[in-house]
N, C-alpha and C positions, 0 to 999 in steps of 0.2 A: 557251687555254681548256681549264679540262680538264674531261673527259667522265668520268660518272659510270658503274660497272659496267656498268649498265642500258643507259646511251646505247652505251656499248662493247659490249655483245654486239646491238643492236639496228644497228647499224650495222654489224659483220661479218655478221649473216644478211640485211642489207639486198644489200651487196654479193654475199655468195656465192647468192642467191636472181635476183641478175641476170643474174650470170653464167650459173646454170644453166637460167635460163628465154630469154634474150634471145640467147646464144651470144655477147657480146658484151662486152670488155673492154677495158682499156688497162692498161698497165705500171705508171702511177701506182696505179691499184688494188688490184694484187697487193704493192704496196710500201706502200699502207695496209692491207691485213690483214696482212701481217710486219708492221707497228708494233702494230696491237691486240693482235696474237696475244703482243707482247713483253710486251705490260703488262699483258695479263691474264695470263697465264703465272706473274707474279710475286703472283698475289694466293689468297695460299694459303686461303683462303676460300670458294673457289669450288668449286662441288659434283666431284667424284669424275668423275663420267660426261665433263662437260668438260674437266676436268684432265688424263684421257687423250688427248682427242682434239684439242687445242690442237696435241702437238708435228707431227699430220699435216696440221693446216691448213697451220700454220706451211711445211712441207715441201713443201706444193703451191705455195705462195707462192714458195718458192725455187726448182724445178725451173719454175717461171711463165717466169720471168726469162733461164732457159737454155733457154727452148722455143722451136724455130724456126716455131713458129703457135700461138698463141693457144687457136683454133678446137680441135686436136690436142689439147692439154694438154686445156682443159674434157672432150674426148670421153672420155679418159683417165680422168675420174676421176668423169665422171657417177655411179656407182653408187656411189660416197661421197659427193658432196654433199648430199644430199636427208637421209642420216641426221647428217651435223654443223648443217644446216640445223634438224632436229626436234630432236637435243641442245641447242641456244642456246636455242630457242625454248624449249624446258623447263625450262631453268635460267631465262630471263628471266621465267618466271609465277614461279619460286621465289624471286625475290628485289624488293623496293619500289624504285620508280625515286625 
């Protein structure tokens, strides 16, 4: 099935909005925002403001994978998610599902 822009950024701020509210994650997770973040990445359409901030999701996904707690890594980065959180959310009113 493939997912439309819209379903694609509604779905990464679904996840990282879990994460930062729930503390709670699994590995399959962070290895579904590395996939969104690949393919949206590649859609040069996409406004400015998330185009930046893609490769640092992406990066947290990665360092996700070599964290030895889960719990650790989200404390890590609480004071960036809330604003990639409010970026999606802003590009997803910018664009028709």
């Amino acid at each position: 099935m493939c997912l439309t822009r819209h379903n694609q950024l509604t779905l990464l701020h679904d996840l990282l909005h879990e994460q930062l509210t729930l503390k709670s994650v699994t590995l399959n997770e962070y290895t579904q925002i590395k996939k969104l973040i690949q393919q949206l990445i590649t859609d040069r359409t996409i406004e400015d403001e998330l185009q930046m901030i893609l490769p640092e999701i992406y990066n947290y996904g990665i360092k996700a994978e070599l964290a030895a707690s889960f719990d650790t890594h989200i404390q890590a980065y609480e004071h960036r998610i809330p604003t990639w959180i409010e970026i999606i959310q802003q590009t997803k009113g910018n664009i028709c599902s």
